[in-house]
Backbone as CSV, one residue per row, in Angstrom:
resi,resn,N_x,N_y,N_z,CA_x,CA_y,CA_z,C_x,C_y,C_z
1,UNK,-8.502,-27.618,2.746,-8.359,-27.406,1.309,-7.847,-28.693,0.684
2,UNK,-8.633,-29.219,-0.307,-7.810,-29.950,-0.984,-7.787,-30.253,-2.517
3,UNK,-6.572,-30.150,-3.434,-6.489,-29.718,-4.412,-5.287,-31.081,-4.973
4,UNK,-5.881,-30.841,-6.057,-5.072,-32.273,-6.642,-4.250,-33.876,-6.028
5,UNK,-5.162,-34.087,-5.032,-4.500,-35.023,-3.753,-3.642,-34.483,-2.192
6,UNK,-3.600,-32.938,-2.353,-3.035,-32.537,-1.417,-4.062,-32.054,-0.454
7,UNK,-4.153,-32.136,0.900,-4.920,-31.815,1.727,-4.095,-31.735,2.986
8,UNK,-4.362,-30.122,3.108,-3.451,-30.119,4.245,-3.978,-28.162,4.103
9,UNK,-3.401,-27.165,5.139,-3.552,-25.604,5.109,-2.147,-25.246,4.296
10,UNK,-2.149,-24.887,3.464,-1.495,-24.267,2.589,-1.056,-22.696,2.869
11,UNK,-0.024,-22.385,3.287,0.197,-21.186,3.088,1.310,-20.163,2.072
12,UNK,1.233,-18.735,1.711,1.869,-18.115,0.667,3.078,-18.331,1.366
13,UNK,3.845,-17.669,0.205,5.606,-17.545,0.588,5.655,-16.931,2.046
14,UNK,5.562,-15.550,1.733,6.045,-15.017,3.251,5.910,-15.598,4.309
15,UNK,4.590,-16.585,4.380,4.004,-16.930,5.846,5.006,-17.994,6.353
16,UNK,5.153,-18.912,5.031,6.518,-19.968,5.294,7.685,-19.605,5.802
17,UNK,7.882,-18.222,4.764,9.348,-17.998,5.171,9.782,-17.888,6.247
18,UNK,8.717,-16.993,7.087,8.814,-16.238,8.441,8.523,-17.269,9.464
19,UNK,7.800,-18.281,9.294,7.454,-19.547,9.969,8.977,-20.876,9.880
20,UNK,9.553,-20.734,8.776,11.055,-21.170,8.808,12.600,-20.368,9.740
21,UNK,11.959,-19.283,9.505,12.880,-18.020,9.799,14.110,-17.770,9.082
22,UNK,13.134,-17.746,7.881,13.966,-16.601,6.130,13.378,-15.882,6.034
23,UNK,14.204,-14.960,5.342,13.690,-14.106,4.542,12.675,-14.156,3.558
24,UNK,11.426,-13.585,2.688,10.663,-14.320,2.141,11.623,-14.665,0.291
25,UNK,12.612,-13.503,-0.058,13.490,-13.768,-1.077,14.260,-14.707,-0.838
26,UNK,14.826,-15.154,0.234,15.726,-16.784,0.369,14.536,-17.887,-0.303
27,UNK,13.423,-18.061,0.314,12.633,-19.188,-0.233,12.421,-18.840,-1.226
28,UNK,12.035,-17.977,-1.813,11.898,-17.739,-3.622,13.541,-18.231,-4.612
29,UNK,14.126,-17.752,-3.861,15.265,-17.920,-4.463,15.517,-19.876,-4.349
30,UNK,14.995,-20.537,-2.965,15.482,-21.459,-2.877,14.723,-22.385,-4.042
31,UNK,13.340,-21.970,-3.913,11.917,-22.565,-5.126,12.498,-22.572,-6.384
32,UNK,13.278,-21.192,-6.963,13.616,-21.226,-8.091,14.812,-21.903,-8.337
33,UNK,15.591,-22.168,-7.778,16.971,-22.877,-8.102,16.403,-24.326,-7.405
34,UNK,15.100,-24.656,-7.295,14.651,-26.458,-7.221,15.333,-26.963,-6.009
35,UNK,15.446,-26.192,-4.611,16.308,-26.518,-3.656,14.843,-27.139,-2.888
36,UNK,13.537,-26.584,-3.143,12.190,-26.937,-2.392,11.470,-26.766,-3.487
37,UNK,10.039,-27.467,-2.966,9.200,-27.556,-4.002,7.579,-26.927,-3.521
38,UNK,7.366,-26.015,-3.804,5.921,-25.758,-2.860,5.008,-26.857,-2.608
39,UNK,3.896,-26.878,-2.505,3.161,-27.952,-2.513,1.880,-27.638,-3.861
40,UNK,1.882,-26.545,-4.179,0.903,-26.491,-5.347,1.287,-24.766,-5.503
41,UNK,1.409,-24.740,-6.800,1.914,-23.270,-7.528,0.064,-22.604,-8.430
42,UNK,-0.026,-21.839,-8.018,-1.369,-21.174,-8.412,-1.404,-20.804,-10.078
43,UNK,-2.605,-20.705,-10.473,-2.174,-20.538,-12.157,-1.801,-19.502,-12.220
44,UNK,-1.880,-18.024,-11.582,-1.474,-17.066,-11.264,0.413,-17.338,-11.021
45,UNK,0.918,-18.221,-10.642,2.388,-18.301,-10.115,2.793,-17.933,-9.137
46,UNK,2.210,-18.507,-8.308,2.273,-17.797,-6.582,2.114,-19.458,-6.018
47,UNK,2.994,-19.437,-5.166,3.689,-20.742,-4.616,2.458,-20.798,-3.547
48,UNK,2.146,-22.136,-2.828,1.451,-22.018,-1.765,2.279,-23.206,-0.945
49,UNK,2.374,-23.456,0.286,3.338,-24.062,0.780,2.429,-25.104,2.061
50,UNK,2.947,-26.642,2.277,2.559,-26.973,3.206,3.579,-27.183,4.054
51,UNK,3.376,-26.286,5.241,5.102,-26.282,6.326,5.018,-27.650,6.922
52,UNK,4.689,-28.437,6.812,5.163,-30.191,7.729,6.080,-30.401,6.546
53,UNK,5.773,-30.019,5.057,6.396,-30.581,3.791,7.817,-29.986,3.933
54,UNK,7.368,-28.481,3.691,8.635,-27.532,3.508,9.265,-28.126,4.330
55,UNK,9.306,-28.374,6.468,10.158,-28.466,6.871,11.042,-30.121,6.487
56,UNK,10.213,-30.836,6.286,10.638,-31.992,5.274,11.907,-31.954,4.526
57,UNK,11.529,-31.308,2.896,12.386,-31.169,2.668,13.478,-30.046,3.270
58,UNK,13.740,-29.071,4.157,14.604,-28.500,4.732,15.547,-29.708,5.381
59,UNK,15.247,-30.561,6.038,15.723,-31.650,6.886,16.560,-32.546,5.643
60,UNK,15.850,-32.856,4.560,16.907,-33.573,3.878,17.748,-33.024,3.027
61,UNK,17.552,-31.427,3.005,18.769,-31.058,2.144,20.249,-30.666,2.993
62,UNK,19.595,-30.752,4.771,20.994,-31.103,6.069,21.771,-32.316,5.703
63,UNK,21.425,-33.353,5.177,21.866,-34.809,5.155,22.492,-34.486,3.701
C-alpha cells in the first residue's frame, strides 16, 4: 500500500495494540493525547498504523 509517501502494511488500532501488548483504548487514548502518531488517519477517522513506526516512537518516549 502506498499512500501519500508511506509504503509499508498498515494496520487498524486493535491489530497494533495487541501486537504492542495494550489494550486497544490505551493506544487510542495514547493517539489522542499526541503521545503516537498513526501513520495515516482515514477520512472516515480510523487510525491505520505502521508497527516498525509505532514501535519507534514507543522506544523514544522510554528515553
Amino acid at each position: 500500500m502506498i499512500v501519500a509517501g508511506v509504503s509499508a502494511k498498515l494496520i487498524p488500532t486493535g491489530e497494533a495494540a495487541k501486537a504492542i501488548g495494550v489494550d486497544r483504548g490505551t493506544l487510542v487514548r495514547w493517539h489522542r493525547d499526541g503521545l503516537v502518531t498513526p501513520a495515516l488517519v482515514t477520512p472516515g477517522g480510523h487510525a491505520r498504523w505502521d508497527l516498525d513506526d509505532l514501535l519507534k516512537q514507543l522506544r523514544e518516549m522510554r528515553k
